[in-house]
Structure formats: C-alpha cells, structure tokens
C-alpha positions in Angstrom: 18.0 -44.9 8.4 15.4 -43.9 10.5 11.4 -43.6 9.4 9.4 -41.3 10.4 5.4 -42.7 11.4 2.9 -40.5 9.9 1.8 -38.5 12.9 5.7 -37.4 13.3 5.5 -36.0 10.0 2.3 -34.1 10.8 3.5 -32.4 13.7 6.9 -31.4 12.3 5.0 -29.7 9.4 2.5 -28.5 12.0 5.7 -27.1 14.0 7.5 -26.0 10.4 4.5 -23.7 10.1 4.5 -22.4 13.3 8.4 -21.9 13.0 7.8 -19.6 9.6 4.3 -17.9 11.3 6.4 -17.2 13.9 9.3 -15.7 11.8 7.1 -14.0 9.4 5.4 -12.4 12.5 8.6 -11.1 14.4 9.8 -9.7 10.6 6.6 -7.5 10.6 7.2 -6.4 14.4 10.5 -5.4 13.4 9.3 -3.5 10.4 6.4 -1.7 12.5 8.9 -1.1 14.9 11.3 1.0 12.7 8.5 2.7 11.4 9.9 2.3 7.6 8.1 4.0 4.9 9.9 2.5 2.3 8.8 -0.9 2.4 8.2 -2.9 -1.4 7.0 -5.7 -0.8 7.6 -8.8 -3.2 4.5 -8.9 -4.5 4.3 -5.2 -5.4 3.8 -3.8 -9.1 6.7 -3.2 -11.3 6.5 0.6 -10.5 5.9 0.4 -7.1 10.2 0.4 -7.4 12.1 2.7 -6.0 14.3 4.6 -9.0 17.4 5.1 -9.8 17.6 8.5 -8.1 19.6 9.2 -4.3 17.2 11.1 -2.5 17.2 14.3 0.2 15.0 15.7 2.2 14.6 19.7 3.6 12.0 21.2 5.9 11.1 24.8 4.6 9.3 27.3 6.1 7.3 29.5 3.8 4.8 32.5 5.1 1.9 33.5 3.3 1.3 37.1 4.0 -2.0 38.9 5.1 -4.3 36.0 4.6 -7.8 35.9 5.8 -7.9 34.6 9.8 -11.3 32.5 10.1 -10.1 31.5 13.6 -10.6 34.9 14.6 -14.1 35.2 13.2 -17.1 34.1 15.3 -20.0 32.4 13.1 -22.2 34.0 15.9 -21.2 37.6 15.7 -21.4 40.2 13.0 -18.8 40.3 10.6 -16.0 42.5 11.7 -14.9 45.2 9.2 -11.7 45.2 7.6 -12.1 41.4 7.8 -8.9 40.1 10.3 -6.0 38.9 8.3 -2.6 37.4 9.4 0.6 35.9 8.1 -0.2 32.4 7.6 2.5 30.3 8.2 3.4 26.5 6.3 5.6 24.2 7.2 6.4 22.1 3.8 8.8 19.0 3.4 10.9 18.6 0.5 11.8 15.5 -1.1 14.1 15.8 -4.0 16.7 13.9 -6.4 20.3 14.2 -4.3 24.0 13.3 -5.7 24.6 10.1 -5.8 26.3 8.2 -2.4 24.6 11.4 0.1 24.9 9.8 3.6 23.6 11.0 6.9 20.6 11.1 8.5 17.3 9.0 7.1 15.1 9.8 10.4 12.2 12.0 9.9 10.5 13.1 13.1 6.6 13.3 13.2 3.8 13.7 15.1 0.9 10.9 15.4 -2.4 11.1 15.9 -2.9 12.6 19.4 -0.9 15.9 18.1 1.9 15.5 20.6 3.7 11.7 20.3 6.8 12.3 18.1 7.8 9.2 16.5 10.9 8.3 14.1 10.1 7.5 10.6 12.6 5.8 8.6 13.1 5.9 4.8 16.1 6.4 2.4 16.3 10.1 2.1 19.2 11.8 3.5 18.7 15.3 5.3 20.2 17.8 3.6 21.8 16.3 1.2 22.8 18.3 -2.1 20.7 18.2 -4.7 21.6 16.2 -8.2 22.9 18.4 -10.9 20.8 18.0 -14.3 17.1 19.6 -16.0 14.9 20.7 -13.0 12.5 18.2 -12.0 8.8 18.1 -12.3 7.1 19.6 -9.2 4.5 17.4 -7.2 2.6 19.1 -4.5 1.1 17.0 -1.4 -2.1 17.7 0.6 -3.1 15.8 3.8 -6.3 15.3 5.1 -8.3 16.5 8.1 -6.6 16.0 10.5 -2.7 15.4 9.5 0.3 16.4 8.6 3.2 16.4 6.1 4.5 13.3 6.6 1.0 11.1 6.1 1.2 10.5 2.9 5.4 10.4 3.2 6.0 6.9 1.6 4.2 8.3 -1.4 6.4 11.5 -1.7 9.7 9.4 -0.8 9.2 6.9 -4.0 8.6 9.8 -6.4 11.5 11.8 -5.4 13.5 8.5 -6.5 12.0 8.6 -9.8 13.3 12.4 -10.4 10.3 14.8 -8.9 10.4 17.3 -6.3 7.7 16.6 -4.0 6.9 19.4 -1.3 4.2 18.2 1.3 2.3 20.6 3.0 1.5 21.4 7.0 -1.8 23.0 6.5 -1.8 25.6 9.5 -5.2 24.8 11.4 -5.8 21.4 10.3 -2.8 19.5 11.5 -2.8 17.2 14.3 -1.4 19.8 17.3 -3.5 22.5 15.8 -7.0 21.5 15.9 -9.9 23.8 17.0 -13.5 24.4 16.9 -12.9 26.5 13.7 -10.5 24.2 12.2 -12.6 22.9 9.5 -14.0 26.3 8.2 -10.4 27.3 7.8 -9.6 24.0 5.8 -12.3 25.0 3.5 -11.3 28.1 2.9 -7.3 27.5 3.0 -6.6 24.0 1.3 -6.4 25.6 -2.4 -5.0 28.7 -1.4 -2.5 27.1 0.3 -1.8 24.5 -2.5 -1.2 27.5 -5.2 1.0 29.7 -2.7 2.9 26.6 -2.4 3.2 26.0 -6.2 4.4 30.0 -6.4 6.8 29.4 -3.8 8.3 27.0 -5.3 8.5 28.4 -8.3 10.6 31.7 -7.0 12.7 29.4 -4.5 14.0 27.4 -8.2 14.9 31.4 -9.1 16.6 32.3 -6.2 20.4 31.7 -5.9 20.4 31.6 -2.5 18.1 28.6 -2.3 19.1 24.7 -2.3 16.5 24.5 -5.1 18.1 26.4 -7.4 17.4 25.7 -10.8 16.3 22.0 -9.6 12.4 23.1 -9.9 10.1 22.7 -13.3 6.9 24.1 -11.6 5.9 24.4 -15.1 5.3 20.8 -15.2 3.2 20.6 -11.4 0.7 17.9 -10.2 -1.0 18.2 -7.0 -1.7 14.9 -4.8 -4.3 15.3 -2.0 -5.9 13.1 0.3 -9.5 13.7 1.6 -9.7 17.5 2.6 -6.0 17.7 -0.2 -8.6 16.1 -2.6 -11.3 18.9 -1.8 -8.6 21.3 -2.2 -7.1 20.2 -5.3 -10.3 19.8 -7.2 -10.9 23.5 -6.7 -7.3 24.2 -7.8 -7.9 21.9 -10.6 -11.0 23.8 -11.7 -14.0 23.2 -9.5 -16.0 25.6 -7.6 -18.1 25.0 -5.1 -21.9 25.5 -5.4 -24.2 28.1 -4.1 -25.6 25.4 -1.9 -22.0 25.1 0.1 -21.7 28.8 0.3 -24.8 29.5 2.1 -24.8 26.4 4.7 -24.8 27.4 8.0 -24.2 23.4 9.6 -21.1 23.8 12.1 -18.7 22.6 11.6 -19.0 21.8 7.4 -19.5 25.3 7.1 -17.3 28.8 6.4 -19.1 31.8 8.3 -21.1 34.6 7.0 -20.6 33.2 3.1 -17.2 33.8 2.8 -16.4 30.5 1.5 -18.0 32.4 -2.1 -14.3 33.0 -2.9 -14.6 29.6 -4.2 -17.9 29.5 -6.0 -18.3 28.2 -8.8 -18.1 31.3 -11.7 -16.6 33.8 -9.3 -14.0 35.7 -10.1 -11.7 35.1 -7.4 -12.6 31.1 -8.3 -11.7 32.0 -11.9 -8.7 33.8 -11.3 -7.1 30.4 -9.4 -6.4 27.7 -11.2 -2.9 27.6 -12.7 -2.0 26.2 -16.2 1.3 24.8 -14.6 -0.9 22.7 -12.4 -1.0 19.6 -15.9 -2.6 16.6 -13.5 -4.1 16.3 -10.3 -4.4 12.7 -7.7 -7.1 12.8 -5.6 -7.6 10.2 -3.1 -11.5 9.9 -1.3 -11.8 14.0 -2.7 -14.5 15.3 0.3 -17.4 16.9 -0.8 -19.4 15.8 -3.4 -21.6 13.7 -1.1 -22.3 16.9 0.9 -23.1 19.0 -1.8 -20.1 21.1 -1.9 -19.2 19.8 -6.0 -22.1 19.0 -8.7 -22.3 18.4 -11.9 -22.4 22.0 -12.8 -19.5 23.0 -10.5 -17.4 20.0 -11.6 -18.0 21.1 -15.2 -15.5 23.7 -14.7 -12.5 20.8 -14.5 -10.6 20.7 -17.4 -7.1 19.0 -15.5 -6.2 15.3 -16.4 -7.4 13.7 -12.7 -6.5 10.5 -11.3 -8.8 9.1 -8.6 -7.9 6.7 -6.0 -10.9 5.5 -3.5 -11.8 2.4 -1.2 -15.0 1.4 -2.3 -16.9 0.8 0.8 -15.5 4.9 2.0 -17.6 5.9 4.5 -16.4 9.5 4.8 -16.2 10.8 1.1 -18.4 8.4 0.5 -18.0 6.1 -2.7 -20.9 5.8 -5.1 -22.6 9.4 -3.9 -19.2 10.6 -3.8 -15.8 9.7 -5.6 -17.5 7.9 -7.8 -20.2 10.5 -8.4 -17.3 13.3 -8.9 -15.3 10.8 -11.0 -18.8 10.4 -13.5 -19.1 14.4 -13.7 -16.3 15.6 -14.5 -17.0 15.4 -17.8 -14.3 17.9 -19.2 -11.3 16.5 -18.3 -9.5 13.4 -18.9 -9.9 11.1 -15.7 -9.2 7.8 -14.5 -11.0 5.7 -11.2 -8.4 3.2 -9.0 -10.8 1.3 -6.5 -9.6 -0.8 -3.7 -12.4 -3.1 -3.2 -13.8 -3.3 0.4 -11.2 -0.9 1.6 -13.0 2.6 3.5 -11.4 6.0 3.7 -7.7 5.6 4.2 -7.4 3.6 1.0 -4.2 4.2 -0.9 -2.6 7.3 1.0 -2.0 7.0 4.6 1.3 5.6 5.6 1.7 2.3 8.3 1.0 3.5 11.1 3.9 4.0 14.0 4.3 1.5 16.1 3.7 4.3 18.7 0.1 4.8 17.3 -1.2 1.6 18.2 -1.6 3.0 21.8 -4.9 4.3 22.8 -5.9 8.0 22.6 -7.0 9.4 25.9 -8.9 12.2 24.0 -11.4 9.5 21.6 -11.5 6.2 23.6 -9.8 4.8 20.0 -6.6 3.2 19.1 -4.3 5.9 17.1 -3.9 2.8 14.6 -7.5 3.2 13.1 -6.5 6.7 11.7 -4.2 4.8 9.4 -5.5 1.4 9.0 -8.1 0.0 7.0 -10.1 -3.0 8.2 -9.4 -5.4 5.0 -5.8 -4.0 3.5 -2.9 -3.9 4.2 -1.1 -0.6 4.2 2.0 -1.7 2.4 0.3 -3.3 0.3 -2.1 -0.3 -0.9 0.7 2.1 -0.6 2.9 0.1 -3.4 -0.3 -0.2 -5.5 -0.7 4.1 -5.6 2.8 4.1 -5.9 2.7 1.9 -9.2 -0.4 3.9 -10.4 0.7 7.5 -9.6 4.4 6.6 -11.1 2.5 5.9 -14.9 -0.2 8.2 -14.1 2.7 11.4 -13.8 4.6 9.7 -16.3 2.1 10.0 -18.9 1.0 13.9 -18.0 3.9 15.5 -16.6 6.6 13.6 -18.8 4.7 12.9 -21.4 5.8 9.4 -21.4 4.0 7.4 -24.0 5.2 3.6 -22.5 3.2 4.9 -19.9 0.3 3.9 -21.4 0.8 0.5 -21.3 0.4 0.4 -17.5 -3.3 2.7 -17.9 -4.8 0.1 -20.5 -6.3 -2.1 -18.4 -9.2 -4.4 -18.2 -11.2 -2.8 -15.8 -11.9 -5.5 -13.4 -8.4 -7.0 -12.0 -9.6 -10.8 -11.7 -11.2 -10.8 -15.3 -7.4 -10.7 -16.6 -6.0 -13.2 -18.3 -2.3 -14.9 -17.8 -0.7 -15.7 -20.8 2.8 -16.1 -21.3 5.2 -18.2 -24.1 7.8 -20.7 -23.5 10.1 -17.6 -23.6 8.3 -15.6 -21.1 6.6 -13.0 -23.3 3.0 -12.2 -23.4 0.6 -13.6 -25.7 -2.2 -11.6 -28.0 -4.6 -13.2 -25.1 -2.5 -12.3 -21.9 -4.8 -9.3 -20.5 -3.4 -9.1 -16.7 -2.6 -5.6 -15.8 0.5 -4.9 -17.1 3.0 -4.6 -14.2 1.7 -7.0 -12.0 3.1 -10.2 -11.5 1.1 -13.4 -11.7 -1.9 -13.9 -9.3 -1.2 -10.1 -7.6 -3.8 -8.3 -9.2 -6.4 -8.9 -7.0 -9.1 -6.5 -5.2 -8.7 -3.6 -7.8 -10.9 -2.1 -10.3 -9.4 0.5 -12.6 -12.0 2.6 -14.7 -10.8 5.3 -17.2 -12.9 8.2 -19.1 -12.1 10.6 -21.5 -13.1 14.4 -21.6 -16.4 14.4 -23.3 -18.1 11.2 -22.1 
C-alpha cells in the first residue's frame, strides 16, 4: 500500500479542481456554442420545467392594412394632409402544443445584434409540426424591446408552449435589429400597442379560419401579453394606460412622436379608450419604459385595471428601477399586481435569451461586444431566464387558467433569504418552512417578490 505525503494530496485535489473547472468550463462552451434556449438548469424552480406538451413552431406573416407611416413624416416640416399611411407588415413566430413524437427541424434562424449575423438557435420545437388535437389553448402575445426581434425573448415562448399556450412573438416593423432608423423610435411609440392588438385579432380570425394550421387551437379569449422594455411600454397601454399630456407635447428627438400625434394614446382619448381588449386577462412586463420619462403617471396609470406581473433588475439603468418599475408597480393602484426583482441585475433582467456564441464578437457600428445586449453584469442568463419561467408559468396559471394551486407559488415572503427551511423526517414542510415554494433548498437567493392588490 502506498501513502500518499500531505503535499501529494494537496496538489491532486488542487489538480481534481482544475480537472472539473476545466470540464464545467468546456460544458458551457459547448452549450454557448449550440446556442440552446432550452437550457434548465439543476438548480432551477420547479416550474422552470418544460411540460408535458411536444412543441411546433410556424413563422406567419400578417399585414396590417393602411396604418399611419411616421417614417415618412419629417418632425421638421409641416404635417402633410391626408396623413401618409401604408400596409404595415409583421413577421410573428408561433409556438404551439404539437402531436406527440413530431420530429424534424429544431433550428430557428435569427439575427443578432448588428441586424445582419444570422445565427442558429436550438430548442425542442419542431417546424411545422401539426398541432395537438384538444380545447384551444390560451393565447400569449410577445413584445421585444428596442432594438430586437422575435426570437429575444424565445426561451420564454418555447417553455410556455410546452405547458399548453400558443405564444406568437412579434417582429415589430421599424424597431427590429435590420430595420433601425432615425425615426425608429417615434414609430415604436406609436406602433407597439397597435401592433400588440392587431396581433391578438389576428389570431383570433386565423383560430376561425379552416384553412389555417391554427384552426380551432386558439382561445384568444383567454390572452396575456408579455413585453420587454419598449413590449412593456406597449402592453401597459394595451393594458389600460395612456400616456400623459406631458409625452404628447415633447418635442426631445428621438423620445418623441412628431407634431402630437402620439395623442392617439393619451390618457382619456377616445382612440386610447376604444383599445384595450377584455380578452387581454393579464399582462408581464419586464423593465416597462416610460415612467421615468414621464410618459405614465399616477393619473395615466389609474386607467389599468389588468392583473400585471412585473419583472425588473433592480439596479435598471434604462427603465430605471425606483423612479420607474417600481414607481409604475406602486401606481397602479386599480389593478391586481405583483413586483419580481433581481437584485443587482440592470435592464436585461429576466427576458433576453443567452446570447449566440456569434454575439460575443465586436460590433463595428458601437465599439461594443454584441454580448452586452444580452448579458447582465452580475446574472447569469440561464439562470434568470428559469426564474421568469417559474414565475410567468404560476403567474398565467392563476389568471388565464384560473388555477388555484397556483397560489401557492405567489405567497411568498417577500425577501428570498428571510425564508425559512423546514422540512420533517418524511420530507414535508413544516408550519415554520417559509422558503418560496418551488425552490429547492439554498436557490432562492437574490430575489425579492412584492405583491399588491387593486385598491392599495
């Protein structure tokens, strides 16, 4: 038998480290490199699970007709009379429950960051694939920020279609990453609800039609809308927000919609009034812009009566946190409304997918790595994306299904660390065991989750 001395033993368990730092290290390069956006990670919350549901996906093309053209409207001349309107085209991906054993391809092709890389994303829905037979699903409509595209927030809209939704994300014309111009952003403004309620209609007819894959497979009576940052702008309006007075009149390129004609949405207009759709029953809105800028107040927000999940980095230095998510979180003081907070994370918390290995380049155009237009400086992407998935999977349970074990996972102690671990011989909570529900043993870390009813 041979002994080892006592520095042997260090520097095997020095090189045993190394050996699994290494191997943890190459496992992540692989992952990056196949650009998954179905990753779960071991440590993820219980809902965070992919369900029981195959999955396929379809790229539609829908065309809303004779819609106002800001591009064509310069801030500098007079306004032109009859205002210039066009077809406005949108691309929409469609995620949706699919018969059981569907093979083919799982490759989604997108563009990054620069507006003209195309990069393969990888997940487990099937093109084309035939839809499940059964009730229609709820409908869940997804809005990306400024800039992006359909497929930013993809590994959100993969997980729910597992769990029995149809999920249709949205290429907002003018806003995505190969469409970007000096008049971008007054279009977003005007577009991003517009856009989210044509889609909901769409939909809606396409589940009519019999010559449609969507058949009878769509409940837009039971709808949510999940944005992210200029989606969260735009679904508060569709939600039930105007914007003020203040917003209407600024004249501050580029936050700013020429010659007042963002007053469609103002707050007590009656083209605001007239848009907000009863189908819509819940709303997600990660880092909502606006608030901080003026564009919602306490009055305008006062016109929100839709059950509203908020999901926001604390330190967001773009919506801005305490003057802005949290501000719109406080006010909206008709609806039913909950607060997720990633501690320390900025803007992209909670919605942006990993980004492409291909993004980690550097973009000619800003000096920047892609990379920072997904990342956040403190979490990990997986990590937050498993967390939203686990909230926005009891969230829509509770208001689109009605789902009263759903509740469970949204009666929380507000602080994550303040919970309490408490478990019998057998396994089984005790009366003292307060950690959030879902999460295993030391995971809930970083989060604060904050709810408050309509009223208060």
């Amino acid at each position: 038998m041979t002994f080892a001395s006592p520095a042997m033993r260090v520097r095997r368990a020095r090189l045993t480290r190394t050996f699994v730092c290494v191997l943890l290290g190459l496992v992540t390069v692989t992952a990056q490199a196949q650009n998954r956006i179905d990753t779960v990670r071991a440590d993820a919350p219980a809902l965070a699970a992919y369900g029981p549901h195959a999955i396929g996906v379809r790229t539609l093309r829908l065309v809303n007709p004779a819609q106002l053209d800001l591009l064509q409207i310069d801030p500098r001349a007079p306004l032109p009379a009859p205002l210039p309107r066009s077809d406005r085209a949108l691309t929409v991906e469609v995620w949706y429950p699919a018969q059981a054993g569907a093979v083919g391809d799982t490759n989604l092709r997108a563009l990054v960051r620069d507006g003209k890389t195309e990069v393969a994303l990888r997940g487990r829905a099937v093109r084309d694939a035939a839809p499940a037979a059964g009730a229609p699903s709820p409908l869940v409509i997804v809005s990306h920020g400024f800039p992006g595209n359909r497929f930013l927030l993809s590994p959100l809209a993969e997980n729910l279609a597992s769990k029995g939704y149809v999920v249709a994300a949205i290429d907002h014309t003018d806003s995505t990453y190969d469409a970007l111009g000096p008049r971008s952003f007054a279009s977003t403004l005007v577009n991003r609800p517009l856009d989210q309620m044509f889609v909901l209609n769409a939909m809606a007819r396409l589940s009519r039609d019999a010559g449609s894959f969507l058949q009878g497979r769509v409940d837009a009576d039971r709808a949510a809308i999940v944005g992210y940052s200029m989606g969260g702008y735009g679904a508060l309006i569709s939600a039930g927000s105007g914007v003020s007075r203040k917003a209407v009149e600024a004249n501050e390129p580029p936050f700013a919609v020429p010659h007042g004609l963002l007053g469609i949405h103002l707050a007590g207009s009656t083209t605001h009034q007239q848009l907000p759709d009863p189908r819509v029953k819940t709303i997600i809105a990660f880092a909502p812009w606006g608030t901080v800028r003026g564009v919602f107040d306490a009055q305008t927000l006062q016109g929100m009566r839709t059950p509203t999940l908020f999901i926001a980095g604390s330190v967001d230095d773009v919506s801005d946190y305490e003057k802005g998510v949290r501000a719109t979180w406080q006010l909206a003081t008709r609806a039913d409304r909950g607060l997720l907070t990633f501690e320390h994370a900025n803007h992209n918390a909670g919605a942006p997918m990993p980004p492409p290995l291909e993004a980690q380049t550097v973009d000619p155009k800003t000096g920047a790595t892609m990379a920072n237009h997904y990342i956040d400086a403190v979490w990990d992407n997986v990590r937050m994306n498993n967390v939203s998935q686990h909230f926005m999977t009891a969230w829509l349970g509770k208001y689109l299904r009605a789902d009263a074990t759903m509740d469970a996972y949204l009666d929380l102690v507000p602080v994550s660390e303040q919970g309490v671990w408490s478990m019998d011989a057998q396994g089984q909570p005790k009366p003292d065991h307060t950690v959030w529900k879902g999460f295993p043993n030391r995971t809930a870390k970083g989060l604060r989750f904050e709810r408050l009813p309509a009223g208060r």
